[in-house]
C-alpha positions in Angstrom: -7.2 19.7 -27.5 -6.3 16.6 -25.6 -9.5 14.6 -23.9 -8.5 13.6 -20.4 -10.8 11.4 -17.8 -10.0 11.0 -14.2 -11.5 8.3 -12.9 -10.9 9.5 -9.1 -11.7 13.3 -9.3 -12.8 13.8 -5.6 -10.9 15.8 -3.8 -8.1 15.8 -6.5 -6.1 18.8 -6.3 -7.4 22.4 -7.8 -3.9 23.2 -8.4 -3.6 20.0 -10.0 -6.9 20.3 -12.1 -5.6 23.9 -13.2 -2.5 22.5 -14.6 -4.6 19.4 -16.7 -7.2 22.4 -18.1 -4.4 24.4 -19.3 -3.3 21.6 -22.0 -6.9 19.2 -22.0 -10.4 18.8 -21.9 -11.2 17.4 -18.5 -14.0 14.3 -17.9 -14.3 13.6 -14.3 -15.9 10.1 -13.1 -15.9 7.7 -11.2 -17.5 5.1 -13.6 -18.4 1.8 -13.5 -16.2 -0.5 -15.0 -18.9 -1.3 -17.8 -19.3 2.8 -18.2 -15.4 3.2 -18.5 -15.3 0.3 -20.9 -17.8 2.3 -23.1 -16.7 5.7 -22.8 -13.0 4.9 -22.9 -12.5 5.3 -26.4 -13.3 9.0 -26.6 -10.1 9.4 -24.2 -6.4 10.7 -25.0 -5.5 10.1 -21.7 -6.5 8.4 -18.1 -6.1 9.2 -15.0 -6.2 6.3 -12.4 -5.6 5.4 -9.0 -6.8 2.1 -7.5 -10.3 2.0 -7.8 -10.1 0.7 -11.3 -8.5 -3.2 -12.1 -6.4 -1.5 -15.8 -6.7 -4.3 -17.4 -6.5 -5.8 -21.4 -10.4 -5.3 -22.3 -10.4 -1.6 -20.3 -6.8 -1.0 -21.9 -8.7 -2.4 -26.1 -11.3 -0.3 -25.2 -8.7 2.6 -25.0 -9.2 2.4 -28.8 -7.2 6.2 -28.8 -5.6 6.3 -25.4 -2.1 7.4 -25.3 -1.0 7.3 -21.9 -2.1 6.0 -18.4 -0.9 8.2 -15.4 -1.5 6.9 -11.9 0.1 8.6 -8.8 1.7 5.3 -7.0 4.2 3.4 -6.9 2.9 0.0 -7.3 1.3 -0.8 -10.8 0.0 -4.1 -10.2 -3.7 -2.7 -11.2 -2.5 -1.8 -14.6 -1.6 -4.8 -17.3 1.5 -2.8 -17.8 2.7 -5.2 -20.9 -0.4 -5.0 -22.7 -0.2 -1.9 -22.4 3.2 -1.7 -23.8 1.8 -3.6 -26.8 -0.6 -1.0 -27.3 1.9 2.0 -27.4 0.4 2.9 -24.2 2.5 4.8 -21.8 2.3 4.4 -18.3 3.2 7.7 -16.0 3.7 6.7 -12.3 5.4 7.7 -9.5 7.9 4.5 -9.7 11.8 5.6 -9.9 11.1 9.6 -8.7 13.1 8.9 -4.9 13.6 12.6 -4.9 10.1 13.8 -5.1 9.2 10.7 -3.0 11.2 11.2 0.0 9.1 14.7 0.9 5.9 12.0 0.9 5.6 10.5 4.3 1.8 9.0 4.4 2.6 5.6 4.3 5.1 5.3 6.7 3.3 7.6 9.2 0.4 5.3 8.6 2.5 1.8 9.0 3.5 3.2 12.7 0.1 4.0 13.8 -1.1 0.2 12.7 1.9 -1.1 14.5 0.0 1.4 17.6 -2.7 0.0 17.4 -2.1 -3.5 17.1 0.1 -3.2 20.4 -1.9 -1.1 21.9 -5.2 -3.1 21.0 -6.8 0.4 20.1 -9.8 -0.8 18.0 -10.6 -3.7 20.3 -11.0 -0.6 23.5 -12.3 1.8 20.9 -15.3 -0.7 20.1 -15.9 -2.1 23.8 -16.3 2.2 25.1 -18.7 2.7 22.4 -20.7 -0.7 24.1 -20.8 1.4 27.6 -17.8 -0.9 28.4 -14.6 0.6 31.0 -12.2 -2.2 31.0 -8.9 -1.5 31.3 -7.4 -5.2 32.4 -8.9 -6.7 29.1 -7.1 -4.2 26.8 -3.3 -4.4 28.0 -1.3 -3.9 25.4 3.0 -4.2 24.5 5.6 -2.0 24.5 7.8 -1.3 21.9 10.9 0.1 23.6 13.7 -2.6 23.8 11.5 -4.9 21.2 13.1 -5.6 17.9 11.3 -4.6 14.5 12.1 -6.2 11.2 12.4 -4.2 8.0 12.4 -6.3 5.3 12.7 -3.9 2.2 14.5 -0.9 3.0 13.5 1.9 0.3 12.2 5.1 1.3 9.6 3.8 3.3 11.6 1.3 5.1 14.2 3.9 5.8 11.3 6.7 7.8 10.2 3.7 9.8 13.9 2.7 11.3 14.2 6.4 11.9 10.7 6.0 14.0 11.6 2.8 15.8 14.6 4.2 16.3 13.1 7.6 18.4 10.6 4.5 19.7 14.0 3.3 21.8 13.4 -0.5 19.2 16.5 -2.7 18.6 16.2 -2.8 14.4 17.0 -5.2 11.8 16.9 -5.4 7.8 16.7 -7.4 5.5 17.4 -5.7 1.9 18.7 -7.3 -1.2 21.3 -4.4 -1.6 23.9 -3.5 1.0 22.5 -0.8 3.0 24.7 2.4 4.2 26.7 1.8 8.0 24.5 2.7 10.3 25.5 1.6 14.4 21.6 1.6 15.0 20.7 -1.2 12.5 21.7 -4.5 12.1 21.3 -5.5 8.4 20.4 -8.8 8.4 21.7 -11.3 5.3 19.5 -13.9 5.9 15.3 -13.5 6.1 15.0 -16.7 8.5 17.4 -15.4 10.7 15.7 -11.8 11.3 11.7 -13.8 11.6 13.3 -15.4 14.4 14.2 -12.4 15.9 11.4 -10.2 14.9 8.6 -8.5 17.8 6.8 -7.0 15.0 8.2 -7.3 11.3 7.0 -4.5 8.5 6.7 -5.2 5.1 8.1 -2.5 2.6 9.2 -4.6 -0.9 7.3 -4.2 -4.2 4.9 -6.7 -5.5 6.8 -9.2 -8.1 7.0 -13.0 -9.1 9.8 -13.1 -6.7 8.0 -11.4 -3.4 4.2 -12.7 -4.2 3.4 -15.7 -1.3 7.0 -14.2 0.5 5.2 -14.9 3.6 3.4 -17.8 3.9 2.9 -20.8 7.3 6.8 -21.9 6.9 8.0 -18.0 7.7 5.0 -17.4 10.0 6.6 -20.6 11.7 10.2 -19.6 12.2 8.8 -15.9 14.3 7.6 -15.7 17.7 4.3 -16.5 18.8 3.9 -13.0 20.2 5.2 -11.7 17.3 3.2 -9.3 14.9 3.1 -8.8 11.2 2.6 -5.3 9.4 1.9 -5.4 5.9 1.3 -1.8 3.7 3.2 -3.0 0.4 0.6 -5.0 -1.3 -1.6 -7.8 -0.5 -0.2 -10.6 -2.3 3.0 -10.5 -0.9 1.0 -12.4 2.3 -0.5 -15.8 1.6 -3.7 -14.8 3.2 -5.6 -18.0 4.3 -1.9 -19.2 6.1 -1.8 -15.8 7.5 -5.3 -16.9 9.1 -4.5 -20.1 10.0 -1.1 -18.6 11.9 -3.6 -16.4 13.7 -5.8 -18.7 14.4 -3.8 -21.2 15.7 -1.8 -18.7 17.5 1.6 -19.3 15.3 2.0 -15.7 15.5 0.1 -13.2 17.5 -1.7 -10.9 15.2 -1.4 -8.8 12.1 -2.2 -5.2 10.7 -2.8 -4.9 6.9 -3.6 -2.0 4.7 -3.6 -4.3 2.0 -5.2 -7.1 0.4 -5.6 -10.0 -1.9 -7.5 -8.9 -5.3 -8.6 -5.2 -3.8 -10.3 -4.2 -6.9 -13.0 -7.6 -6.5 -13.8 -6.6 -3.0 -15.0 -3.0 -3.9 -17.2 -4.9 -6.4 -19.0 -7.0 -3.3 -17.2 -10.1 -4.2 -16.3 -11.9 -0.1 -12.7 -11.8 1.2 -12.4 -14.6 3.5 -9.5 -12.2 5.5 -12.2 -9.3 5.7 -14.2 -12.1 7.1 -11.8 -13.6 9.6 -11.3 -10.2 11.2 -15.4 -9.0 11.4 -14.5 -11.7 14.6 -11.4 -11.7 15.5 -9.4 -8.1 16.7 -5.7 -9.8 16.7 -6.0 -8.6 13.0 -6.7 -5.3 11.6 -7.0 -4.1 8.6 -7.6 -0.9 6.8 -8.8 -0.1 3.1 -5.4 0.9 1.3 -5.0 4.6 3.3 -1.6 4.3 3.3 -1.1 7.1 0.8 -4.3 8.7 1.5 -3.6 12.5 3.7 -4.7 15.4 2.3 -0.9 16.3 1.8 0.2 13.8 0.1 -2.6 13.2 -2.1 -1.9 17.1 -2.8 1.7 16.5 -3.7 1.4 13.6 -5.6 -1.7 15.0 -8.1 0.4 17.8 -8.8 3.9 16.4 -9.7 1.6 13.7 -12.1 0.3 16.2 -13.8 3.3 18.0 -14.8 3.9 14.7 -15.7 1.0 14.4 -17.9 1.6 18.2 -18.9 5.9 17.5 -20.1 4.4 14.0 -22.0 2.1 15.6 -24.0 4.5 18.9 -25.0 7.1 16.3 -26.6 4.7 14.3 -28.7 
């Protein structure tokens, strides 16, 4: 019988779980890195999502691990070519647009930060619960008539034109492919081009050497100074301590951010000087990688990986 652990049983799907018993042996964590790093070898197979940093000591202590599954998209927390030393496989969620395009967390989530950002939501929310009634201090933007850039237009860049779009927002691309005809966007060919024009720009392009520091003080530079920056890709793609300075020095107006720099080492108490810059300041907000995290698309997700998991293990 295979030996399965899942590092991030709670509130995984029962449906899910009753597909993994019917071909394995389940271990549920969570574990500590230096428990994982022990116990890992009595393991056929790991489940992950992003609690754990996958790197080359967890991956050698793995000393009989066969394959990784973890239900995202971006695989920047697993050393995916030490793995692919190992004979390790790696099941994700990368490549499946069909299944993907029924998943609509993120994108529903990158809306409401661009809400309340604009809407200065968790500045009011905080001053009501100090007995404060304020309205004039709270005013906020509208988005009708603004223009929103897209740069990366996959699946989730796609829902949020379609959003903006309802939202009455002039919007423009920027995508290394050439994107369908479409009299409601403007693809744009060149990225200095659509910062300059940007209200609020969204981030939607994969983590890679090409797109880590994309934005950094000479981009924040060429947007608006009331212009605002949502980012629920990954962190690096953001030169953080620019991205404060830009605040700070009121470059730009403010950012949202589901992600950050070196996730993994802030769970484990080490300081993050953009968690820090925010504790005082509310032009930025930022929220602890919920992107993908609703109940329905946690659901969705933990079943179609382990079917994954279930079709991997009947052809070896």
């Amino acid at each position: 019988m295979i030996s399965l652990l899942n590092l991030e049983p709670n509130g995984f799907s029962s449906h899910a779980n009753k597909i993994l018993k019917s071909f394995s042996v389940i271990k549920k964590g969570p574990l500590s890195r230096k428990k994982l790093i022990g116990e890992l070898e009595n393991y056929d197979a790991l489940i992950v999502r992003l609690s754990h940093e996958i790197d080359k000591q967890i991956i050698d202590a793995g000393r009989n691990l066969k394959v990784i599954s973890s239900a995202t998209t971006g695989l920047d927390h697993i050393d995916l070519k030490y793995a692919h030393e190992k004979n390790i496989k790696v099941l994700s969620l990368q490549g499946e647009y069909k299944f993907l395009n029924e998943v609509h967390a993120t994108a529903e989530h990158t809306w409401a930060l661009i809400l309340a950002l604009t809407r200065k939501i968790c500045s009011s929310y905080e001053s009501v619960k100090n007995n404060q009634w304020d309205r004039d201090n709270y005013k906020g933007a509208e988005l009708k008539n603004s223009t929103l850039g897209i740069v990366g237009f996959g699946r989730i860049g796609k829902k949020i034109s379609n959003y903006a779009i309802a939202f009455g927002m002039n919007v423009v691309v920027f995508n290394d492919k050439k994107i369908a005809s479409n009299n409601k966007i403007i693809q744009e060919r060149s990225l200095s081009r659509l910062l300059k024009k940007s209200d609020v720009l969204s981030i939607h392009v994969p983590l890679s050497d090409t797109t880590r520091n994309m934005f950094s003080m000479p981009q924040f530079k060429m947007m608006k100074k009331n212009s605002i920056i949502i980012n629920t890709s990954r962190g690096e793609i953001i030169n953080e301590i620019d991205l404060i300075n830009a605040i700070k020095n009121k470059i730009i107006h403010g950012a949202a951010l589901d992600v950050i720099h070196n996730e993994s080492k802030f769970m484990s108490n080490i300081n993050s000087e953009i968690i820090d810059f925010a504790k005082t300041n509310d032009r930025l907000v930022i929220t602890p990688h919920i992107g993908g995290a609703t109940y329905e698309s946690m659901e969705k997700t933990e079943i179609f990986m382990a079917n994954k998991l279930l079709e991997y293990f009947k052809k070896i």
